[in-house]
C-alpha positions in Angstrom: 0.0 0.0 0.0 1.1 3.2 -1.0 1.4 6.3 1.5 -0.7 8.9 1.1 0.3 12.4 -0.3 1.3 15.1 2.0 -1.0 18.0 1.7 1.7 20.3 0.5 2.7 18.4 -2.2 -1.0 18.6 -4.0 -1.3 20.9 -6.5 -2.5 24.5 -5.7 -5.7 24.1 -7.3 -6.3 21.3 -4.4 -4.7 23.2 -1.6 -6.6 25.9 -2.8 -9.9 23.8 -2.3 -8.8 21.9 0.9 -8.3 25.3 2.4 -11.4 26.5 1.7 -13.1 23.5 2.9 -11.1 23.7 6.5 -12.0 26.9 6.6 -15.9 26.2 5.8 -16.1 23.2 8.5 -14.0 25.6 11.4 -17.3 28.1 11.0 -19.8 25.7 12.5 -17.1 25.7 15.8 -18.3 29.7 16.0 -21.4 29.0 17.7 -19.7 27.1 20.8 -17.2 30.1 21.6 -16.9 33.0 23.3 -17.8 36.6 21.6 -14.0 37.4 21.6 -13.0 33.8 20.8 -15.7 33.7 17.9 -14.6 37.0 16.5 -10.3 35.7 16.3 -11.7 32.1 14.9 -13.9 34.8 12.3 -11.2 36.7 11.3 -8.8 33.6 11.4 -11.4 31.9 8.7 -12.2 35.4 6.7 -7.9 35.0 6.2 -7.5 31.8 5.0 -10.6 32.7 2.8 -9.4 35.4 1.3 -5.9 34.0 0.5 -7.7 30.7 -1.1 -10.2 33.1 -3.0 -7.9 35.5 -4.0 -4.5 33.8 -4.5 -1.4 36.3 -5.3 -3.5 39.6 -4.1 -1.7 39.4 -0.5 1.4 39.2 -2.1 0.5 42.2 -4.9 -0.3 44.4 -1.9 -5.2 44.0 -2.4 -7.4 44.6 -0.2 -10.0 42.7 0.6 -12.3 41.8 -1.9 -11.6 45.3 -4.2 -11.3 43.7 -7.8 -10.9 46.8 -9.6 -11.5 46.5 -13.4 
């Protein structure tokens, strides 16, 4: 049996996905926090959101979601 491929050795396409889908299942954790502890996991999963959604704009210097065209 083979081993299974590390996560950082899938494609970015995948990462991208996986990412996203972390992110999607660490938001139904909100509701069993604190209001300061639900707010850092928020902003925690509005990051890793943002970066999966919008790869290369941290690096180019974006904001937000501002897609000028």
């Amino acid at each position: 049996m083979t081993a299974p491929t590390p996560r950082s050795a899938a494609p970015g396409e995948v990462q991208r996905l996986q990412a996203i889908n972390e992110a999607m299942r660490r938001l139904d954790e909100v509701g069993e926090l604190s209001a300061d502890e639900a707010l850092a996991h928020l902003e925690e999963v509005h990051q890793v959101l943002a970066e999966a959604l919008n790869p290369g704009a941290a690096s180019q210097g974006h904001a937000g979601s501002e897609n000028p065209q």
